[in-house]
N, CA, C and O atoms as CSV, one atom per row, in Angstrom:
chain,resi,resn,atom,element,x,y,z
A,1,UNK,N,N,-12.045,-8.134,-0.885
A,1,UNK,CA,C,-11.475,-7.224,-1.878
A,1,UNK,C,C,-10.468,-8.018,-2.710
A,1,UNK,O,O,-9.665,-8.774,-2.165
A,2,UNK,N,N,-10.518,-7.835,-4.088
A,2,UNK,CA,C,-9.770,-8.517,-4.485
A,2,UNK,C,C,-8.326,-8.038,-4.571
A,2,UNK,O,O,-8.170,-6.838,-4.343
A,3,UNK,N,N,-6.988,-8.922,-4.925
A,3,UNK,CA,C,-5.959,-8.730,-5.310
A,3,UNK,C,C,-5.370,-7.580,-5.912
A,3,UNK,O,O,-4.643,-6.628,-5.628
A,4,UNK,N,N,-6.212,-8.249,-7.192
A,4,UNK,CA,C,-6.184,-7.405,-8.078
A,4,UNK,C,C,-6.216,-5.904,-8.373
A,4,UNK,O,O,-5.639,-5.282,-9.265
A,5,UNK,N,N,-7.144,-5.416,-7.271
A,5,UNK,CA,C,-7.942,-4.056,-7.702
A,5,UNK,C,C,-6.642,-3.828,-6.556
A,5,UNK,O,O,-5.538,-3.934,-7.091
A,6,UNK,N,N,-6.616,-3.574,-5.276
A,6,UNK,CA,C,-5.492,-3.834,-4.214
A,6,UNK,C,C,-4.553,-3.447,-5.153
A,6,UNK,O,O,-4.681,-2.450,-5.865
A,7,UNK,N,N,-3.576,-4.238,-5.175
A,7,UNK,CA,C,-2.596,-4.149,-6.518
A,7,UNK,C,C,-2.277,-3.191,-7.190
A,7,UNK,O,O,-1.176,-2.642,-7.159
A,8,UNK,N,N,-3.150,-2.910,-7.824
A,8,UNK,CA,C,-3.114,-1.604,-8.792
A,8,UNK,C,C,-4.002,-0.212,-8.292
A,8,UNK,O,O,-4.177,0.839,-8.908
A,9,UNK,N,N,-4.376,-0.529,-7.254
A,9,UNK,CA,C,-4.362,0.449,-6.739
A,9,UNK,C,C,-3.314,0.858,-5.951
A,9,UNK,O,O,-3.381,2.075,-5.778
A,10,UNK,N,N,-2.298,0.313,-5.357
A,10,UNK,CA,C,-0.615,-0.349,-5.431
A,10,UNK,C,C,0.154,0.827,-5.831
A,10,UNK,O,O,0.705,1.714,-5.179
A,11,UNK,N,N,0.046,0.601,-7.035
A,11,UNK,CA,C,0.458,1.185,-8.189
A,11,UNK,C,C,0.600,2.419,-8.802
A,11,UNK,O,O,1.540,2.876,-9.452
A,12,UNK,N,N,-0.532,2.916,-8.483
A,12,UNK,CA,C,-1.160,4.280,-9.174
A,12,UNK,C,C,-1.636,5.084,-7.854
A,12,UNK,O,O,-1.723,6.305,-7.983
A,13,UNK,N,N,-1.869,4.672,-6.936
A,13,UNK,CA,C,-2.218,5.596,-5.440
A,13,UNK,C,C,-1.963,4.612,-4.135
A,13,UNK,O,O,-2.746,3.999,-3.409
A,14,UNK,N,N,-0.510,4.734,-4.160
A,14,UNK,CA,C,0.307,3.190,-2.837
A,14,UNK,C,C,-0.687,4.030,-1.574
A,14,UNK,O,O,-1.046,2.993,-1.016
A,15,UNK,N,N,-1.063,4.646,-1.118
A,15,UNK,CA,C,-1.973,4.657,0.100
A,15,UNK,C,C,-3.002,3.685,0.187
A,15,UNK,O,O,-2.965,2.651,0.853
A,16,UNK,N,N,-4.167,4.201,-0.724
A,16,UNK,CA,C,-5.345,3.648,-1.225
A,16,UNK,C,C,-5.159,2.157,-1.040
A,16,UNK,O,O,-5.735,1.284,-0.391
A,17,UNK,N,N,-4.212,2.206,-1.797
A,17,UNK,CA,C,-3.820,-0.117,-1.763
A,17,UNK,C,C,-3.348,-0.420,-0.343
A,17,UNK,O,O,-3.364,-1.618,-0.061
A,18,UNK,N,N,-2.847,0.583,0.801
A,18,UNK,CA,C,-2.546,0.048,1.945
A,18,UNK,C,C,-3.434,0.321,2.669
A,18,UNK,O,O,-3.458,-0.383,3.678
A,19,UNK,N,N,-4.223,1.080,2.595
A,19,UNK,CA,C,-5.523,1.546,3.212
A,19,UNK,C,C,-6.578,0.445,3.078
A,19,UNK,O,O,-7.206,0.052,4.061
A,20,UNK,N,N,-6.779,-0.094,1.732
A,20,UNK,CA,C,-7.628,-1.213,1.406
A,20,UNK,C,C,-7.284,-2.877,1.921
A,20,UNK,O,O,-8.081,-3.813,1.856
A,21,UNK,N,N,-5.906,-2.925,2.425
A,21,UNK,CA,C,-5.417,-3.837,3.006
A,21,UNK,C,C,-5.651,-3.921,4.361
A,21,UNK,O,O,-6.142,-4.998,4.699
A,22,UNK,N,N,-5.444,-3.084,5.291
A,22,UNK,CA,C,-5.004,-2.752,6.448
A,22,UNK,C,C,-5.542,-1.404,7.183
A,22,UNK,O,O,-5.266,-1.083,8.339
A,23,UNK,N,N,-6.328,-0.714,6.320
A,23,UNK,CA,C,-7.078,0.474,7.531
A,23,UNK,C,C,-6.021,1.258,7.718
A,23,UNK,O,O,-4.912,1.115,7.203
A,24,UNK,N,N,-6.363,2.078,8.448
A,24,UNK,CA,C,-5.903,3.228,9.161
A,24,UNK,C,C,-4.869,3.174,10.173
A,24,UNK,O,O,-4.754,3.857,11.190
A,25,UNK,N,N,-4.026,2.106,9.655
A,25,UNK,CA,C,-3.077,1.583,11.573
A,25,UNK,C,C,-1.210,2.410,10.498
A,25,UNK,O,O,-0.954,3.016,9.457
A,26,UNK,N,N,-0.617,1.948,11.470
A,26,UNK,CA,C,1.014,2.676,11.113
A,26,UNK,C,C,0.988,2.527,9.821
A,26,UNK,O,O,0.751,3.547,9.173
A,27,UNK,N,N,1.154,1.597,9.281
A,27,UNK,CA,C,1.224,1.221,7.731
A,27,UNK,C,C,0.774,1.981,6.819
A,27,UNK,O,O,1.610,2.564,6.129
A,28,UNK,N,N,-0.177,2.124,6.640
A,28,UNK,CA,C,-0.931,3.712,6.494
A,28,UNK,C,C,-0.044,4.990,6.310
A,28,UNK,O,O,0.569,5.350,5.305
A,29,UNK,N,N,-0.103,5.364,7.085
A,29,UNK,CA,C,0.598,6.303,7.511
A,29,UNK,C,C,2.096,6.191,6.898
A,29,UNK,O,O,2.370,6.672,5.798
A,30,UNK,N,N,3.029,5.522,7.698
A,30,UNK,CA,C,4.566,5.030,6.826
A,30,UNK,C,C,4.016,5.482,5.009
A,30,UNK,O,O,4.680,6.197,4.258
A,31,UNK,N,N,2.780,4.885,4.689
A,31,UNK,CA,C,3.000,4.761,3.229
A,31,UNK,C,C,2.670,5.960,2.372
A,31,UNK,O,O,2.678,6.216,1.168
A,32,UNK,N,N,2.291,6.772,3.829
A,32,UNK,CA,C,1.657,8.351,3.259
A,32,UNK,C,C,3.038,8.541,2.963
A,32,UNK,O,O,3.382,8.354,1.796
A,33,UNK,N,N,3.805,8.843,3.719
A,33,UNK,CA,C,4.990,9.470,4.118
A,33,UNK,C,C,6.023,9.637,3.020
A,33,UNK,O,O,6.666,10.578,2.554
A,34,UNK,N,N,5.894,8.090,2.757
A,34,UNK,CA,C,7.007,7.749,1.568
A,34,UNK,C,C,6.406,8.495,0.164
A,34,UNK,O,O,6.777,9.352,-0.638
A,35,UNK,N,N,5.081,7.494,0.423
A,35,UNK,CA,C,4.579,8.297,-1.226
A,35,UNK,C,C,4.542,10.225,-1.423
A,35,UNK,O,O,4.648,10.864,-2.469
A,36,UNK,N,N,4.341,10.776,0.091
A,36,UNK,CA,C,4.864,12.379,-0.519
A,36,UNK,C,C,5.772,12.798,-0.458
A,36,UNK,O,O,5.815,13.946,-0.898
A,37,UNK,N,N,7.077,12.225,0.091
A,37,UNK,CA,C,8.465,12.266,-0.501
A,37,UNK,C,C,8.615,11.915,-1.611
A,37,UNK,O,O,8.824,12.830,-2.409
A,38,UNK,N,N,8.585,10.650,-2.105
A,38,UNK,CA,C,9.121,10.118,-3.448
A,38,UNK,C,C,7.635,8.750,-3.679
A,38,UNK,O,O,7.019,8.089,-2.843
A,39,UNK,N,N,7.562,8.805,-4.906
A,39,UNK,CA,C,6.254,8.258,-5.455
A,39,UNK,C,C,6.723,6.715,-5.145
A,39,UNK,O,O,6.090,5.957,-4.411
A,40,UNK,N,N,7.806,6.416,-5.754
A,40,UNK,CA,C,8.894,4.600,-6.046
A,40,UNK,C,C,8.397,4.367,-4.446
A,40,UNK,O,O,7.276,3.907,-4.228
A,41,UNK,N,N,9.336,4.727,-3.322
A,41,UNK,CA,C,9.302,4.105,-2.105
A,41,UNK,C,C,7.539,3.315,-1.129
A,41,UNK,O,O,7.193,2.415,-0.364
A,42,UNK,N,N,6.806,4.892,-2.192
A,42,UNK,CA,C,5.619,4.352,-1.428
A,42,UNK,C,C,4.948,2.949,-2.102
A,42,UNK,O,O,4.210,2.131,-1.553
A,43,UNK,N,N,5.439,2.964,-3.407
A,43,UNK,CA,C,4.583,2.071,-4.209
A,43,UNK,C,C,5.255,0.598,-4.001
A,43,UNK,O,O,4.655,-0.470,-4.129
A,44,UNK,N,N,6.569,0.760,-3.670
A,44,UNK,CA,C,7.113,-0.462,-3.121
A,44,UNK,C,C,6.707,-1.306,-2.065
A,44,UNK,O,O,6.656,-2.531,-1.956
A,45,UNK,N,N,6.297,0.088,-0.949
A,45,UNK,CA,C,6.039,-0.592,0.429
A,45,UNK,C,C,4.634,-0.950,0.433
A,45,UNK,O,O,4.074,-1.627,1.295
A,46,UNK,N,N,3.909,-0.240,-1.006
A,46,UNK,CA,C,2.226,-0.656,-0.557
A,46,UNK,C,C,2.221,-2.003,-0.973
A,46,UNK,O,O,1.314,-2.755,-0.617
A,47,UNK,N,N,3.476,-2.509,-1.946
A,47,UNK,CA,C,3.576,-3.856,-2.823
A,47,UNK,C,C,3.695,-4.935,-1.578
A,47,UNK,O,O,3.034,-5.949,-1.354
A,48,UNK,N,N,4.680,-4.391,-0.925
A,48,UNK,CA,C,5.257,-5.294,0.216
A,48,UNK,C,C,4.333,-5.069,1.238
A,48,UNK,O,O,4.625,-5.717,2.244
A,49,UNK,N,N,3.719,-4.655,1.308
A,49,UNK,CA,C,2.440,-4.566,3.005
A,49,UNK,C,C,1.502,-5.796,2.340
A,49,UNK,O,O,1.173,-6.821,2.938
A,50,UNK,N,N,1.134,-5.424,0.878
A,50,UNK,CA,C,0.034,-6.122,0.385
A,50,UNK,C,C,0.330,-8.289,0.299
A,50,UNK,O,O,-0.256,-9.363,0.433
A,51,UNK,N,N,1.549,-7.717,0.011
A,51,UNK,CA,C,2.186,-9.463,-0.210
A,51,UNK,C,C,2.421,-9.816,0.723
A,51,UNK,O,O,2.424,-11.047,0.691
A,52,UNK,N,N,2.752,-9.272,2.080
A,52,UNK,CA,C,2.823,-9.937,3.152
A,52,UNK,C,C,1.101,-10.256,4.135
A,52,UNK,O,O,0.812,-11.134,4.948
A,53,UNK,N,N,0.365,-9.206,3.625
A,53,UNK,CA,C,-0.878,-9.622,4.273
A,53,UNK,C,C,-1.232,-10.356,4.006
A,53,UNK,O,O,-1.612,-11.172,4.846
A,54,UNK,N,N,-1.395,-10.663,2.321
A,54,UNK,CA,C,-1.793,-12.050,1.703
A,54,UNK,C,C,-1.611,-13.283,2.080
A,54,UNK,O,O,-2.396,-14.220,2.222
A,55,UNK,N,N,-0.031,-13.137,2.285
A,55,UNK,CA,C,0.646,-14.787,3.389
A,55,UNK,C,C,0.527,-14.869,4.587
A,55,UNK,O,O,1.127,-15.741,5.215
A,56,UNK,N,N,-0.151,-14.117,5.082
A,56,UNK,CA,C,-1.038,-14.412,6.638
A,56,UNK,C,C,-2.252,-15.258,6.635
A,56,UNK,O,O,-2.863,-15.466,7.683
């Protein structure tokens, strides 16, 4: 999967981009959480799940 699509899917639906990273495990979930509280927190953490998977 690329970056890219990841990314901006990031962006515009932070689940989807952590879902496409990482499946169905905590992360997931955490990023539901944030994004239906407040939209910013989730889209941050799908940024930061995604950039840290990358450097693995």
């Amino acid at each position: 999967m690329s970056n890219l699509i990841r990314l901006l899917a990031a962006i515009f639906v932070p689940p989807l981009g952590v879902f496409l990273t990482v499946g169905l495990g905590t992360d997931f979930w955490i990023n539901l959480v944030l994004t239906c509280f407040f939209w910013f927190p989730g889209m941050i953490h799908a940024i930061w799940i995604i950039a840290k998977h990358d450097r693995a």
